[in-house]
Every structure is written in structure tokens, then in C-alpha cells.
SEMIMAR-918206 format. One record per residue (C-alpha): x, y, z; residue in three letters. Coordinates in pm, whole numbers, padded with zeros to 5 digits, always signed. Example, Ala and Ser with C-alpha at 12.3 -4.5 7.8 and 13.67 -1.06 7.14 Angstrom:
<sites>
+01230-00450+00780ALA;+01367-00106+00714SER;
</sites>
This chain:
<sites>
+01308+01704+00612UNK;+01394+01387+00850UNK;+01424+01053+00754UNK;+01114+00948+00881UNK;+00924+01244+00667UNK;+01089+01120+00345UNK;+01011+00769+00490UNK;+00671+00913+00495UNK;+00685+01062+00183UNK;+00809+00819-00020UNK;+00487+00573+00127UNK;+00263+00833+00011UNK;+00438+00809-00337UNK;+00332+00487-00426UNK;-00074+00516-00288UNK;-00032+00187-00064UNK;-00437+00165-00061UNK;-00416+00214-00455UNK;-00172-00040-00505UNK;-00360-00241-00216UNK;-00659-00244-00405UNK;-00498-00331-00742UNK;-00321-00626-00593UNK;-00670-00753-00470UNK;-00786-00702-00795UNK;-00482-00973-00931UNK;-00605-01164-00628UNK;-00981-01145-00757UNK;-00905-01241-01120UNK;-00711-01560-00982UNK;-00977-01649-00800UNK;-01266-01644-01051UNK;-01027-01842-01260UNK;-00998-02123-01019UNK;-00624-02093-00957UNK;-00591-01992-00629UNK;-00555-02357-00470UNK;-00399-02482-00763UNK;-00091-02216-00803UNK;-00097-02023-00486UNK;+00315-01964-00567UNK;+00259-01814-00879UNK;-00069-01608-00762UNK;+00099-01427-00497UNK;+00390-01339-00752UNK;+00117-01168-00926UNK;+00001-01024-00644UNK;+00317-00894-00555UNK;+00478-00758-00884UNK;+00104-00589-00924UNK;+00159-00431-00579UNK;+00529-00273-00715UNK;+00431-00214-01040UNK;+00110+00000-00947UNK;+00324+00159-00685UNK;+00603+00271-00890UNK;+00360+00387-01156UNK;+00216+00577-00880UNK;+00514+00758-00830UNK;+00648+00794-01180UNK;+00309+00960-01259UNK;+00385+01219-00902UNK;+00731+01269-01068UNK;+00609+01401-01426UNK;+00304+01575-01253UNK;+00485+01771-00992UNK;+00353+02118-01143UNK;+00018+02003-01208UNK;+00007+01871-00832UNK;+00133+02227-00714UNK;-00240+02375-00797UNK;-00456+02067-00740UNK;-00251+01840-00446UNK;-00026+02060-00286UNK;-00018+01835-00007UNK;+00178+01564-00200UNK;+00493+01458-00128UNK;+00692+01646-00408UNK;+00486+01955-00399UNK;+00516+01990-00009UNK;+00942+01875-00047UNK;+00915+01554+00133UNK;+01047+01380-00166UNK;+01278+01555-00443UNK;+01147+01443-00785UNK;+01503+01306-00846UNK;+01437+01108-00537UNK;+01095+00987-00663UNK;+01236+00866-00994UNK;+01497+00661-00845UNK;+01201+00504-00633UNK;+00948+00473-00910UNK;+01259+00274-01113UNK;+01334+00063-00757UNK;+00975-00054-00765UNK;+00957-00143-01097UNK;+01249-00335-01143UNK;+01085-00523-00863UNK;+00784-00582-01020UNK;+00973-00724-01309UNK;+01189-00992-01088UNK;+00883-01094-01006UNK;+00630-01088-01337UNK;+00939-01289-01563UNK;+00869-01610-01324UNK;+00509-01657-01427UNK;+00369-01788-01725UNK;+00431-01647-02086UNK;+00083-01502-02115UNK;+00081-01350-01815UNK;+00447-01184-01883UNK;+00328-01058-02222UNK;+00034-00815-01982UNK;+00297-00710-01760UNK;+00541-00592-02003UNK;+00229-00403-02161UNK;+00075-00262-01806UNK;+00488-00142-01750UNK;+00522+00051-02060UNK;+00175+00211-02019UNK;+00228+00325-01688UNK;+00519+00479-01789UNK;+00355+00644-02121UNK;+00089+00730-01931UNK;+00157+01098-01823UNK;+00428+01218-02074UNK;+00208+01109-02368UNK;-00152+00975-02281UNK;-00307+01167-02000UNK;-00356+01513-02159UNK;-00516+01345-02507UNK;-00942+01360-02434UNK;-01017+01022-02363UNK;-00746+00823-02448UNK;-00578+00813-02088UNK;-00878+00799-01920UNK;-00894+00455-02149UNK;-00553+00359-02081UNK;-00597+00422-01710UNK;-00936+00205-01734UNK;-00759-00059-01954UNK;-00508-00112-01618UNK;-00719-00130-01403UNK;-00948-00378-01607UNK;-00632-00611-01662UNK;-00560-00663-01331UNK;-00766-00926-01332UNK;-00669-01062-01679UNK;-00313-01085-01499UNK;-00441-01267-01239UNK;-00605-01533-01443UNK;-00268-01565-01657UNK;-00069-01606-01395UNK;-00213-01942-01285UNK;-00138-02095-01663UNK;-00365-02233-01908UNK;-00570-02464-01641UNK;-00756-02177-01497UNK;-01134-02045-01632UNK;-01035-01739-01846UNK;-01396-01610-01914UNK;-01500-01470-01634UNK;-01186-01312-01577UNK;-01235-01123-01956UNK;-01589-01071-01855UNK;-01430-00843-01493UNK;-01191-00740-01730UNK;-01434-00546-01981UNK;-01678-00439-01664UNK;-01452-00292-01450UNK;-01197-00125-01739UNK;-01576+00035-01826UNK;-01635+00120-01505UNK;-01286+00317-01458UNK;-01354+00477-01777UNK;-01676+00612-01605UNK;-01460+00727-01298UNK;-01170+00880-01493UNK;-01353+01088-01692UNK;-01544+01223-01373UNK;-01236+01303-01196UNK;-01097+01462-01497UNK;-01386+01735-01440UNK;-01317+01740-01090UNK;-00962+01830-01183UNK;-01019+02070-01455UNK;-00858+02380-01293UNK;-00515+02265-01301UNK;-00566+02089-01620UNK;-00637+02370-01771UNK;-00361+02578-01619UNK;-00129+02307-01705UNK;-00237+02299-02070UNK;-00386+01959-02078UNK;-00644+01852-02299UNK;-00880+01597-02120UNK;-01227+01537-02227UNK;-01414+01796-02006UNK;-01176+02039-02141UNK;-01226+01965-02487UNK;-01577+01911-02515UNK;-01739+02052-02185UNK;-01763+01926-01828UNK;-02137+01816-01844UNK;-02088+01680-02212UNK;-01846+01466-02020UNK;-02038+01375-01761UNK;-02277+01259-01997UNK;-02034+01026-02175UNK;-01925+00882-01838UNK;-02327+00836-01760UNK;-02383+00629-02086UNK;-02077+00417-02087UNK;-02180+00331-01671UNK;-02495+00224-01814UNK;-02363+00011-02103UNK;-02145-00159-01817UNK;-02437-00223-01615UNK;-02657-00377-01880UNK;-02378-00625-01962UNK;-02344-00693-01628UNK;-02609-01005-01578UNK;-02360-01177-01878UNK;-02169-01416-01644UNK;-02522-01549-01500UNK;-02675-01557-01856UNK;-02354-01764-01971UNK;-02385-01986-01734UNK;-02047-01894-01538UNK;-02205-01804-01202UNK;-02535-01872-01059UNK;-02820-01667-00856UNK;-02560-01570-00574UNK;-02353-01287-00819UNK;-02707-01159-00964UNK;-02789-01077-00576UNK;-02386-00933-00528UNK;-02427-00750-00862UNK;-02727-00571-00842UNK;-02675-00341-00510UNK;-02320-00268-00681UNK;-02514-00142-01030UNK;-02714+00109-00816UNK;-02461+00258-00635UNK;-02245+00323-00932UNK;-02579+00458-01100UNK;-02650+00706-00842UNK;-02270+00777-00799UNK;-02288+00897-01197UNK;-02585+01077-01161UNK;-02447+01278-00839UNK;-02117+01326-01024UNK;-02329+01598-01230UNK;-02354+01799-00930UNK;-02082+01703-00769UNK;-01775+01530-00891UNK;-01569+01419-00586UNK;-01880+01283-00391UNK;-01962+01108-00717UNK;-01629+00930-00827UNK;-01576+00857-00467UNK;-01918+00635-00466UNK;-01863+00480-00806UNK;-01529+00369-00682UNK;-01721+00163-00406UNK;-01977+00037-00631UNK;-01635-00088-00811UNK;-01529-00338-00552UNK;-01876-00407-00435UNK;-01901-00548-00839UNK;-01604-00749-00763UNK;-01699-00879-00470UNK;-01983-01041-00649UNK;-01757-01236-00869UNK;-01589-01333-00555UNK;-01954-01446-00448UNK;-02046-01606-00740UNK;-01709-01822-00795UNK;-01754-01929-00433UNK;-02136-02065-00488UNK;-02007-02284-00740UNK;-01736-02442-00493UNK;-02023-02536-00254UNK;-02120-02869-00213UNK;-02395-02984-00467UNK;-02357-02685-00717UNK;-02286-02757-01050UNK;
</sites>
């Protein structure tokens, strides 16, 4: 392998859309909090450690499932020897001793989620993700506090509540997605010797948990308009979000890629509404 395909390689390592997306998400819970003007310093050091951390969990998680990923992504860097898995170690540990630089400047609450997010992305595939359930709810819990981080990152001046409401929607949401791609990954999971919820109590028993805990997540969904946190313009965001993440679950039955793919955009069209509905109340003449 050249430099440039272990260059390559170790990119791919770290899913730069995934971690991407998951710094947005720090982003998005800062904003909804009100913090962005106010600490812009200490938002994009949550931005940034979030970026590393989901990164090097991204690669720790390639390192320990290196066998798994030889039956269901042989194309991945260890599998296809762009990266040694001693090589991906040392990177996942790089990444996350970057993230923590970065996390111990911020404020205490927000250190206290990062030091729990660390730890559970490094449990996560040695002793979580072949349990039924419970790492599809640790992976959903990450995911979720992203934007808890966000809003503890700007200090105790920022709007925690509609932060914890993202927080419970989207870590339901994931839930929903995990679970699906669990089924679309049962092959190797069973070769493997995992035990993850379609294995252990069917793949369309699954399915039908995912479906029912979507649905719970979209009937709480109207909560930050009921509350009085946002007005009319997340109600409009929300809404086209809720049915695409309904369909999405109800194709997942017949097909699980197409559906976790959709549900994942009806994910960030759901955020975008709290962008929406934090911004309405910044216009002039609104509350």
C-alpha cells in the first residue's frame, strides 16, 4: 500500500460525513440553547472534540470489528489492508486524546458528557454491541447527547430544554435506526456470534419494536411547540420530517437499507426544525 492509500484509509477510518454530521449535531444543540453568539470559543471546542471523538470511536469500533467487517464490509480499510489494525488503534487513541485537549477547556457539565460519550465509545463493541438492545441504546444515547454537549458547552446561561427535548427525540430516533440496521446486518452477526435484537427475538419482531418506538418519538414530537419553546415555524419543519421517518420504518420491513437510509434523513430534517424554530424566535417582534 502507498502513503496516499493508507492516507486514504485512515480518512475512511474515522467516517468524516459521520463525524461531520455529529459535529453539526454539537453545533445544533448550541444553537437551540442560545449560545452560539454568546460563546462561539467554547462552541466550536465542542464542535471540534465531537468531530475527534466520533472519529476515533469510528475507528476503534473498525479495529475490534475487523472479522465481522470481513463478511459484511469487505471494502473497509482493515479488511481490504489499507490500514493494519495496529495502525488503526494508534489512530483511534491519536484522535481521542485530541478530543480530550479539547473537551477539559469547557465547562464542568459539559466535561462530565464527554468523559461518559469517551468511555462508551470505547465499551461499545467489546462489551455492548452484541447484547439485544442495549448497544443499539448506547449507540442512540450518543447520538442523542450530542446535542446535550452542545448546550453544556456554552455554561449555565444557555436554554437547556430544548436541547433535552432533541436529546430524547433523536436518541429515539437512532434507536429506531439501529435496530433496523442490525437486521440489515444479521448475516455476519450471526456468523460472528453476536446477539443483537433481530437475532434474539426475530428480524420482523424487531422491526416491529423499531416501528413503535418511531412512533412514540413522533407523538412527542409537537412537545417543544406545546411548551411554549418554539412557535408555528418548527410544527411546519417537524411534520414533513415525522413522515419520512414513518414511511422509512414501514419500508424497513421490506427492505432494511432503503429504510434506515430514509429514516436517517428524516433525522436531520427533525433537526433542522429546531434550527427553524430557534431562529423564529430571534426575529424581530417574536416573543
Amino acid at each position: 500500500m502507498t502513503a496516499g492509500e493508507t492516507a486514504r484509509g485512515l480518512l475512511e477510518l474515522t467516517r468524516p460525513v459521520n463525524a461531520l454530521a455529529a459535529s453539526v449535531l454539537t453545533f445544533i444543540g448550541a444553537f437551540v440553547a442560545g449560545g452560539v453568539v454568546e460563546a462561539p470559543i467554547a462552541v466550536a471546542t465542542a464542535v471540534g472534540a465531537t468531530g475527534l471523538a466520533v472519529g476515533a470511536g469510528n475507528a476503534i469500533n473498525d479495529y475490534f470489528d475487523r472479522e465481522i467487517d470481513r463478511v459484511n464490509q469487505p471494502d473497509r480499510a482493515i479488511p481490504r489492508g489499507a490500514v493494519s489494525p495496529r495502525g488503526a488503534l494508534a489512530f483511534s487513541l491519536v484522535l481521542f486524546a485530541g478530543a480530550v485537549v479539547l473537551a477539559v477547556t469547557l465547562p464542568t457539565l459539559a466535561i462530565a458528557i464527554a468523559s461518559v460519550n469517551l468511555l462508551a465509545l470505547v465499551a461499545y463493541t467489546e462489551l455492548f454491541k452484541g447484547l439485544p438492545g442495549l448497544g443499539n441504546a448506547l449507540v442512540a444515547y450518543l447520538v442523542g447527547s450530542t446535542f446535550l454537549f452542545g448546550a453544556a458547552a456554552i455554561g449555565p446561561a444557555g436554554e437547556k430544554a430544548p436541547a433535552a427535548v432533541l436529546f430524547v427525540l433523536a436518541g429515539v430516533a437512532t434507536l429506531t435506526r439501529e435496530i433496523i440496521k442490525d437486521v440489515e446486518d444479521i448475516e455476519g452477526d450471526r456468523e460472528e456470534g453476536l446477539n443483537t435484537l433481530p437475532i434474539a427475538v426475530g428480524e420482523r419482531r424487531a422491526l416491529g419494536i423499531a416501528a413503535v418506538l418511531l412512533v412514540m418519538a413522533v407523538v412527542a414530537s409537537p412537545v417543544p411547540f406545546l411548551t411554549g419553546d418554539f412557535g408555528v415555524a418548527y410544527l411546519v419543519m417537524v411534520a414533513p420530517a415525522d413522515a419520512i421517518m414513518l414511511v422509512a420504518a414501514y419500508r424497513s420491513f421490506g427492505n432494511p437499507t432503503l429504510g434506515q437510509s430514509r429514516l436517517k434523513y428524516g433525522m436531520f430534517l427533525a433537526a433542522l426544525a429546531f434550527i427553524v424554530g430557534r431562529a423564529a424566535l430571534e426575529l424581530p417582534g417574536s416573543g
